[in-house]
C-alpha positions in Angstrom: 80.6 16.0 -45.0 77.2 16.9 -43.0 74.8 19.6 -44.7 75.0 23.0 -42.5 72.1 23.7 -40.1 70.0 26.4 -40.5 71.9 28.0 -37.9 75.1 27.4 -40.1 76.2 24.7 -37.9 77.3 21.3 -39.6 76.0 18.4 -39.0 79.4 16.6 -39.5 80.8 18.7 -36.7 80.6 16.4 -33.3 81.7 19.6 -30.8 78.2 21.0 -30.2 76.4 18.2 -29.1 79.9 17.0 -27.0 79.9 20.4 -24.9 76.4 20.2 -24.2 76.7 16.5 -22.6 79.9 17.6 -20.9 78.0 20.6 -19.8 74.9 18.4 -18.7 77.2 15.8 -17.2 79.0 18.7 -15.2 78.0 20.5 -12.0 77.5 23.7 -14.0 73.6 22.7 -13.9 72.5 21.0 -10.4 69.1 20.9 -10.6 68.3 20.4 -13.6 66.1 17.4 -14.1 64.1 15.7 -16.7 65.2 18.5 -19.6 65.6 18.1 -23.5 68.1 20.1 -24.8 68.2 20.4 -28.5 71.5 20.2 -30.3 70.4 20.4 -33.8 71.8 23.5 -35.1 68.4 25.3 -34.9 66.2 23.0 -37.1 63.8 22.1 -33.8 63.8 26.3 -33.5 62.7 26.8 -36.6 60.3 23.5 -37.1 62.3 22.1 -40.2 62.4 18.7 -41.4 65.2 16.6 -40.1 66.3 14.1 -43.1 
């Protein structure tokens, strides 16, 4: 089991990062280019130390 984010998200839990590639993937966002989006449960946010 995955340790919780520090936005209490776990890290075991695939659904986050799978809605925000179906959501890139869809037409919800057409022009949006060259973006990062951060699925991390808020440790880039808050500049913690991925392990």
């Amino acid at each position: 089991m995955g340790t919780p984010g520090s936005l209490g998200w776990s890290t075991a839990d695939p659904e986050p990062v799978g809605r925000a590639v179906v959501s890139l993937l869809s037409d919800w966002w057409p022009a949006t280019t060259g973006e990062l989006i951060h699925v991390d449960g808020g440790y880039h946010a808050m500049g913690a130390p991925i392990r």
